[in-house]
C-alpha positions in Angstrom: 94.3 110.4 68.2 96.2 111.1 71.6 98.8 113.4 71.0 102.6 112.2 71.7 102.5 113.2 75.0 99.3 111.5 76.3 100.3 108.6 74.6 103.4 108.7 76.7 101.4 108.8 79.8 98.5 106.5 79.2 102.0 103.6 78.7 103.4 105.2 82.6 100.0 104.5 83.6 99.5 100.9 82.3 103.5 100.1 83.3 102.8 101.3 86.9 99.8 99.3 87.4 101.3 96.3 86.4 104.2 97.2 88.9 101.3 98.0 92.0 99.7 94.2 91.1 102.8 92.3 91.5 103.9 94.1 94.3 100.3 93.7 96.2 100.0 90.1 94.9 103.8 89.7 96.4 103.2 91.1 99.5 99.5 89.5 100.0 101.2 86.2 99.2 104.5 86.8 101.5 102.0 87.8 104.3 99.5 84.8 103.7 103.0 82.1 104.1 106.0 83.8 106.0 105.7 84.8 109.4 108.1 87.4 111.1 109.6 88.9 107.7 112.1 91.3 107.8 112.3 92.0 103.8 111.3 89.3 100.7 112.7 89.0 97.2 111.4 88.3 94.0 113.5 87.4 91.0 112.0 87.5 87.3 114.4 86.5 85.1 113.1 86.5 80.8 115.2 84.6 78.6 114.9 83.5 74.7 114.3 79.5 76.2 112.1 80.3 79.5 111.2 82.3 81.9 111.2 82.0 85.8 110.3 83.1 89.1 112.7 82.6 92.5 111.6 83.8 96.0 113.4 83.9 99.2 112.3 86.0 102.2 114.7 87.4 104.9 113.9 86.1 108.5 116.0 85.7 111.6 119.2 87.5 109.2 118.8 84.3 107.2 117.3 84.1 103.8 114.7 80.9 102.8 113.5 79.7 99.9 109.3 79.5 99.2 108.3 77.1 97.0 104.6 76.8 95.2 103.6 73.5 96.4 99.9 73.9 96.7 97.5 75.2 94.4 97.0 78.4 95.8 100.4 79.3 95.7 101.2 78.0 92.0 98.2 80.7 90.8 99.7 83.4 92.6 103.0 82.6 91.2 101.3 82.3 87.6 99.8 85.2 88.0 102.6 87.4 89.3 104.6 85.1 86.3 101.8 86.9 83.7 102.1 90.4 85.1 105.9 90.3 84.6 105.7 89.0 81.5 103.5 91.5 80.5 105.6 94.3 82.3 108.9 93.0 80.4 107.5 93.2 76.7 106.9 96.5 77.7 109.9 97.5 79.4 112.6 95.0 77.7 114.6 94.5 80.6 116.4 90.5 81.1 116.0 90.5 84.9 113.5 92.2 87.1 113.7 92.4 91.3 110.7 92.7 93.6 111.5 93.7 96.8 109.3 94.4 99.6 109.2 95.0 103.4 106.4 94.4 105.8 105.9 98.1 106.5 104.4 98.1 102.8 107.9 99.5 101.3 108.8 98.5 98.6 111.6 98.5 95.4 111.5 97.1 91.8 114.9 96.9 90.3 115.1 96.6 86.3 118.4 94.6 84.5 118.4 95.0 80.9 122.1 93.6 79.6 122.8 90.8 82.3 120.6 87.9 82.7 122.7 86.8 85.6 122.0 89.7 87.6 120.8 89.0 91.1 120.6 85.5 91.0 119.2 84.1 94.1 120.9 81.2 95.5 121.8 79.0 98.3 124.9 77.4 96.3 127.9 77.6 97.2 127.8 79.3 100.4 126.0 81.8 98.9 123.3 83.3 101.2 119.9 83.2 98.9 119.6 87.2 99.3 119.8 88.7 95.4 123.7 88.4 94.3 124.8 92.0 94.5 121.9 93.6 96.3 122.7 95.7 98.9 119.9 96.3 101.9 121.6 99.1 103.2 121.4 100.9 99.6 117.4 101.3 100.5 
């Protein structure tokens, strides 16, 4: 039996490899799609009805949208889908934010009370970076 401590660590372990996959399938899928990115978000939100995955990337100052459309990109998204999941029963958190920049930098942000947190969206006016996120807070 592994005392309380090792326990403690082998979970760290396991919870910061699933964060390296998603980030490195993120960023290998940002890089294989989006040319001349300056920083790209990904928003896992976890619900009791459904979960759901929204991605915009910042290019030009502007923020657009990627949508899966082929095959590849719906595994990737599946699979990043999978790793999050996995990474939420874990961790319990409602919303989680990938962010990453070309220089291989990157950020994962953890909501646990507000579902609504960092909702990504061109509505309104809005600008389709993360509601609330702040890029000069890196």
């Amino acid at each position: 039996m592994l005392a309380p401590l090792q326990e403690s660590e082998r979970v760290m372990q396991q919870e910061a490899e699933l964060v390296l996959e998603a980030v490195t399938e993120f960023m290998r899928y940002i890089r294989l799609y989006v040319r001349d990115w300056e920083e790209a978000y990904l928003r896992f939100t976890v619900s009791e009805e459904s979960s759901g995955i929204a991605v915009t990337y910042l290019a030009g100052h502007e923020a657009h949208f990627v949508d899966s459309d082929d095959e590849h990109e719906i595994e990737v998204m599946s699979l990043l889908s999978n790793c999050l999941a996995e990474l939420q029963r874990k961790l319990g958190f409602k919303v989680a934010l990938l962010i990453v920049r070309p220089s291989n930098d990157f950020k994962v942000l953890y909501e646990h009370r507000d579902s609504s947190r960092w909702e990504i969206t061109k509505l309104d006016g809005r600008s389709g970076i993360p509601e609330g996120y702040l890029r000069r807070s890196w």
